[in-house]
Residue frames as qw, qx, qy, qz and C-alpha x, y, z in Angstrom:
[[0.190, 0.846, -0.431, 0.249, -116.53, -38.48, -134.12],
 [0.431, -0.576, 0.668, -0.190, -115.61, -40.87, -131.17],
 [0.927, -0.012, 0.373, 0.033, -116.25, -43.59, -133.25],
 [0.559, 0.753, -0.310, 0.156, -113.47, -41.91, -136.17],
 [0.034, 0.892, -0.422, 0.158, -111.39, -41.50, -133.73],
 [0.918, -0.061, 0.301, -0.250, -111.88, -45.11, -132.18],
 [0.837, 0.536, 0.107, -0.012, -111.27, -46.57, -135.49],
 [0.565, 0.749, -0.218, 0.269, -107.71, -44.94, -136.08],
 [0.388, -0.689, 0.494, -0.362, -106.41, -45.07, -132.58],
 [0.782, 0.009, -0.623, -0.030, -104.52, -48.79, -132.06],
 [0.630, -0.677, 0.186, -0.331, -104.34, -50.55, -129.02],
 [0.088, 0.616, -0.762, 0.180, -100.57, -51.49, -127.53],
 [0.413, -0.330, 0.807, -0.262, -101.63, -54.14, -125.66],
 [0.804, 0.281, 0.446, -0.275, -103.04, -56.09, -128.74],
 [0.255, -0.248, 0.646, 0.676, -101.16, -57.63, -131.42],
 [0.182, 0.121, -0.429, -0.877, -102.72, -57.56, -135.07],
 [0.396, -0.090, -0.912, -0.051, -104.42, -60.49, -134.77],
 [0.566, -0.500, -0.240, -0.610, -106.57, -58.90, -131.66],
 [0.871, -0.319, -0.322, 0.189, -104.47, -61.14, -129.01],
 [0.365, -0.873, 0.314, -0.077, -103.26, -59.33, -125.97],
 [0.697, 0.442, -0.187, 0.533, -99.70, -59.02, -126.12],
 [0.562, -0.693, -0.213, 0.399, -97.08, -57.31, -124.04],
 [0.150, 0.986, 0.020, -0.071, -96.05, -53.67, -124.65],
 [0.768, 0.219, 0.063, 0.599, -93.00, -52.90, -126.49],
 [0.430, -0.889, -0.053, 0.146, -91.36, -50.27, -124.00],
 [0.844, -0.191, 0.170, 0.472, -88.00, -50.63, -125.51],
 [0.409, 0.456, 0.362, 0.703, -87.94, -47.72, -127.77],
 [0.402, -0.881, -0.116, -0.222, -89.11, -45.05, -124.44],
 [0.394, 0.539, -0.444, 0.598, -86.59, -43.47, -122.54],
 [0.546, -0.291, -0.652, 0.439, -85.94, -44.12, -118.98],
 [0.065, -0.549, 0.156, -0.818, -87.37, -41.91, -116.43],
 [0.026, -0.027, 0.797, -0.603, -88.16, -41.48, -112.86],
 [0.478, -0.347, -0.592, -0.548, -91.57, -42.39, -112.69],
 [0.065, -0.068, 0.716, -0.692, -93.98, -42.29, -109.32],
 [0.318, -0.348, -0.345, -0.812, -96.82, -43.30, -108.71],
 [0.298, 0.091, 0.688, -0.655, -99.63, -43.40, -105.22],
 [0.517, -0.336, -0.647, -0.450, -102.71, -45.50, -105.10],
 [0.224, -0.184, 0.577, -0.764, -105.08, -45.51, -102.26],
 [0.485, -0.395, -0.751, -0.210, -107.77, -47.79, -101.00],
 [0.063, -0.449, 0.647, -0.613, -109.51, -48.21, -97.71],
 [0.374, -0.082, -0.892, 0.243, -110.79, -50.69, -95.11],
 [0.595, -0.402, 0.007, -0.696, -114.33, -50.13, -93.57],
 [0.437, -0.173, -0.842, 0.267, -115.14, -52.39, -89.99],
 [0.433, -0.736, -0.494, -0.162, -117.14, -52.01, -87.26],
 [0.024, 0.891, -0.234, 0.388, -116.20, -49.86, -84.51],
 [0.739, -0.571, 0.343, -0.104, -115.34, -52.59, -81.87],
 [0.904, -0.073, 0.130, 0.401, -113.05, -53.93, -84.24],
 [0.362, 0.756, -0.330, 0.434, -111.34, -51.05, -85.03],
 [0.609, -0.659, 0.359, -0.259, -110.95, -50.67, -80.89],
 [0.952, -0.167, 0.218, 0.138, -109.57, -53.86, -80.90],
 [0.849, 0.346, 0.057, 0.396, -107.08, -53.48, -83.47],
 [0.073, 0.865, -0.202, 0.454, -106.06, -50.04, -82.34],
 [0.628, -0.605, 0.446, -0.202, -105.48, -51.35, -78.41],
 [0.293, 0.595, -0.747, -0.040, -103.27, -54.01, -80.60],
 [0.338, -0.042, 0.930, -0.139, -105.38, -57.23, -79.60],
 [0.765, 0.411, -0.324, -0.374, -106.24, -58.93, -82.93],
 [0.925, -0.125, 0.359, 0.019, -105.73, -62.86, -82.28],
 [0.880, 0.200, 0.007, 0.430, -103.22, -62.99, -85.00],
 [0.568, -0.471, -0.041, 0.674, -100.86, -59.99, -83.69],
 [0.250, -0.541, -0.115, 0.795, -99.84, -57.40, -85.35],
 [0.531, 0.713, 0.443, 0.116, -102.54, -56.21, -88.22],
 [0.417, 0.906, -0.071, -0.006, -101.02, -52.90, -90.05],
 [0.146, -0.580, 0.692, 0.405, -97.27, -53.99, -89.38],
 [0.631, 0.113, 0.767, 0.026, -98.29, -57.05, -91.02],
 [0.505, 0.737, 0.450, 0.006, -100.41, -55.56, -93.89],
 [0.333, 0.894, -0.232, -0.190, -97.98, -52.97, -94.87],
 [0.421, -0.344, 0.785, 0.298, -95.04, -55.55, -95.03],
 [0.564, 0.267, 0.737, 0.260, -97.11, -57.54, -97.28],
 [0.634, 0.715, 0.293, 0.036, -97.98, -54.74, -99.55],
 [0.308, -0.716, 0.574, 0.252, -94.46, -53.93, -99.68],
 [0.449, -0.107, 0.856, 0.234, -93.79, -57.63, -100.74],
 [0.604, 0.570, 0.557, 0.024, -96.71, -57.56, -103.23],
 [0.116, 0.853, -0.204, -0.467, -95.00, -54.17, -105.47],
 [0.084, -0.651, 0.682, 0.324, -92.48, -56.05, -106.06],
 [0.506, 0.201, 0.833, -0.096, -94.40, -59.51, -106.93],
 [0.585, 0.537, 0.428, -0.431, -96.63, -57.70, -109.87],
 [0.413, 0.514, -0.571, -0.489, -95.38, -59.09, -112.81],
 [0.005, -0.034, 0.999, 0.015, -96.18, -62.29, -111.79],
 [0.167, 0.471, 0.755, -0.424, -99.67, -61.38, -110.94],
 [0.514, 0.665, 0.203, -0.502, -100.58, -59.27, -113.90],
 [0.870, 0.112, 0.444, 0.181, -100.31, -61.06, -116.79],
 [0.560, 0.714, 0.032, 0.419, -98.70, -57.81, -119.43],
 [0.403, -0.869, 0.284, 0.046, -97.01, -55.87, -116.12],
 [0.540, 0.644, -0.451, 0.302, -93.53, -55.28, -117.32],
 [0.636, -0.664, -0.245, 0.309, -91.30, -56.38, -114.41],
 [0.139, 0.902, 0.174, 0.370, -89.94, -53.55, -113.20],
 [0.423, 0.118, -0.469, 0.766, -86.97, -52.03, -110.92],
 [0.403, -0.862, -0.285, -0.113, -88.76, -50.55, -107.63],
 [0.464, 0.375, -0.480, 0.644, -86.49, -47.87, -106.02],
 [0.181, -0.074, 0.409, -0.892, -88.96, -46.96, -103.48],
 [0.408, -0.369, -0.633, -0.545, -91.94, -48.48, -102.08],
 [0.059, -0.300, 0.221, -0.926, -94.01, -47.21, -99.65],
 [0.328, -0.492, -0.672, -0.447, -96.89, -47.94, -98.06],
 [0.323, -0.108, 0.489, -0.803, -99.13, -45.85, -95.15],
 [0.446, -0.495, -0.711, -0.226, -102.04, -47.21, -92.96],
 [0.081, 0.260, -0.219, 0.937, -103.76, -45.03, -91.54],
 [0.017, 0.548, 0.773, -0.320, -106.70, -45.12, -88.59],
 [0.044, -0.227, -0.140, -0.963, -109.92, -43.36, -89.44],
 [0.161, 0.254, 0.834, -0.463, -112.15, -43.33, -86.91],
 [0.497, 0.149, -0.240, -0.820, -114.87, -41.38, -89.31],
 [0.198, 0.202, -0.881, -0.379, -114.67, -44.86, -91.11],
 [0.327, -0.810, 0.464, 0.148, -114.47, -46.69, -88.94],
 [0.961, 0.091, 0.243, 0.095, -111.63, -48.31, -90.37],
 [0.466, -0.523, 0.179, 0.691, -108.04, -47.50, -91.97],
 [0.289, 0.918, -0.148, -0.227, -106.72, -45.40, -94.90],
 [0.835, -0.182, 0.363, 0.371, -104.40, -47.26, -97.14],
 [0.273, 0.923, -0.008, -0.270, -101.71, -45.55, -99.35],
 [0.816, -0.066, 0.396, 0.417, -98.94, -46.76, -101.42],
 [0.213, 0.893, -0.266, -0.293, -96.19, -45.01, -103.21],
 [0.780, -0.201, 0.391, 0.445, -93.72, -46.54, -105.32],
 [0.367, 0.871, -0.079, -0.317, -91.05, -45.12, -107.73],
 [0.791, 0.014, 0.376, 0.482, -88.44, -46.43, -110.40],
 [0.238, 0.706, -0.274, -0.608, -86.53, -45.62, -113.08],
 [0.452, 0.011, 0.866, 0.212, -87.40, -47.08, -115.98],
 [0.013, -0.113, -0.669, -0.734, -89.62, -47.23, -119.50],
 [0.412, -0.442, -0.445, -0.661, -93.06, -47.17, -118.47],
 [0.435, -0.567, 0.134, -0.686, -95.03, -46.38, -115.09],
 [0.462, 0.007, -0.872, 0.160, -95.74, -48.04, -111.68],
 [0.516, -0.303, -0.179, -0.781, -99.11, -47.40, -111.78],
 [0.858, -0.065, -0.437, -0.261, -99.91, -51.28, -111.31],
 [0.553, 0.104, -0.590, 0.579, -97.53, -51.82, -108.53],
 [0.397, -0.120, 0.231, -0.880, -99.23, -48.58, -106.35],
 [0.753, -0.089, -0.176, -0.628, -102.76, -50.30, -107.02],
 [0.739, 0.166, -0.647, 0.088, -101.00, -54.07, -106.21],
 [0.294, 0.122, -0.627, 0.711, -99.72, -52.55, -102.84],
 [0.562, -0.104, 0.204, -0.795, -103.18, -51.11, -101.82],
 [0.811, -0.131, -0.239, -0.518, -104.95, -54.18, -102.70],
 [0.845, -0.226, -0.466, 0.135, -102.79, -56.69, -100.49],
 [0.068, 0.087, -0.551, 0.827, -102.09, -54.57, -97.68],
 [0.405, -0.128, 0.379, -0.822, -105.85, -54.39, -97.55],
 [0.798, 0.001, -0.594, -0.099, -106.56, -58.32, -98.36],
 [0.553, 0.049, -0.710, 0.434, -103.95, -58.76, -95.40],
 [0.185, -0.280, 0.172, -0.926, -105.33, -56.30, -93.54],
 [0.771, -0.125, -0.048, -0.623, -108.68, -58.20, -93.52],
 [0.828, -0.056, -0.558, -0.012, -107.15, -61.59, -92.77],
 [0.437, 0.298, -0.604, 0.597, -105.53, -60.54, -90.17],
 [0.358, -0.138, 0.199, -0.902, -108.70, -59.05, -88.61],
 [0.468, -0.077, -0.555, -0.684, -111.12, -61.37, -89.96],
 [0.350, -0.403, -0.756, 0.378, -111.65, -63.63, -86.12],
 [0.057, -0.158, -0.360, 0.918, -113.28, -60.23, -85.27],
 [0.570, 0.626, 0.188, -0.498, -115.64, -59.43, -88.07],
 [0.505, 0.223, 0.810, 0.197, -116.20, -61.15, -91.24],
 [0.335, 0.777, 0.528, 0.067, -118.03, -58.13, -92.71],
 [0.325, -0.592, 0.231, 0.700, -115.28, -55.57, -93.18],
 [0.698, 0.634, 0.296, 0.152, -115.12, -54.24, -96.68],
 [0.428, -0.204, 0.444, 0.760, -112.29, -53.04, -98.96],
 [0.144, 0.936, 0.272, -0.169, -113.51, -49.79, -100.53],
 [0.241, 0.958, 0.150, -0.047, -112.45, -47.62, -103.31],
 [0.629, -0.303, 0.394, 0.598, -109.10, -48.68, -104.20],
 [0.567, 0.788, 0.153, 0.185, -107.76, -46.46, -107.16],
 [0.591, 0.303, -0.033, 0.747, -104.60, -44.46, -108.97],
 [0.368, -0.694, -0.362, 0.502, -104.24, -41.31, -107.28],
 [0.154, 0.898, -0.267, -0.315, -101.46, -39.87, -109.37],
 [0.841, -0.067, 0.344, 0.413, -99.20, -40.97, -111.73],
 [0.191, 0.965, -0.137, -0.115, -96.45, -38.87, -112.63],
 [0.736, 0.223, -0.103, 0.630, -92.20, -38.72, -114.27],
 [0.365, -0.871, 0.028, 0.327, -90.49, -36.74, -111.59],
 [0.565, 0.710, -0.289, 0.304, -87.68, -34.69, -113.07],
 [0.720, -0.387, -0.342, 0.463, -84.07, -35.25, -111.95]]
């Protein structure tokens, strides 16, 4: 059955030919569209300490990292090669300390209004808020990991 269904089901992001193509979106109606991706940032505990008490050799890690995944939302049509570009009215990003970790909680919201989601933008803003996150850190520890980035939600908000 999953292969029937397989079989009859086509895929948008391939033209006939089997060669990845970019989605014709033009014929979808505009809506508000939102979506939140979330990652996070594992480190030792003395570098959290460090980064909390706000001495990290290059200065200021989570303003830093959420600026840049700010800047990256808006950047991902250049960086994924079929990513429609896209109007952003709203992008977001939290970092958040978890000492559980340790290490932080990243979260990114962004919404538009427009033909098709901004899934890939969310997921863009986690992953270089916690790239920057780790350069900004990295004279501390070297062994930090970036953990479990994914969609959260993606949803069309009525107006």
């Amino acid at each position: 059955m999953d292969q029937e269904i397989h079989k009859t089901r086509s895929l948008t992001h391939l033209d006939i030919q089997g060669q990845a193509q970019m989605v014709d979106v033009s014929g979808k109606a505009i809506t508000k569209r939102q979506a939140v991706a979330a990652g996070q940032v594992r480190m030792q505990a003395t570098t959290f300490a460090a980064i909390e008490a706000g001495n990290a050799p290059k200065g200021d890690v989570l303003g830093t990292a959420r600026l840049a995944g700010i800047m990256a939302a808006k950047q991902t049509a250049q960086l994924i090669p079929l990513c429609h570009p896209l109007p952003l009215h709203k992008v977001e990003v939290q970092i958040e300390p978890d000492p559980d970790l340790p290490g932080y909680q990243i979260q990114a919201s962004v919404i538009t209004k427009a033909e098709t989601g901004v899934e890939m933008e969310a997921l863009t803003a986690v992953s270089v808020a916690a790239l920057t996150l780790y350069d900004m850190a990295k004279a501390l520890e070297k062994s930090m990991q970036i953990e479990s980035i994914r969609l959260v939600s993606k949803t069309k908000i009525e107006n």
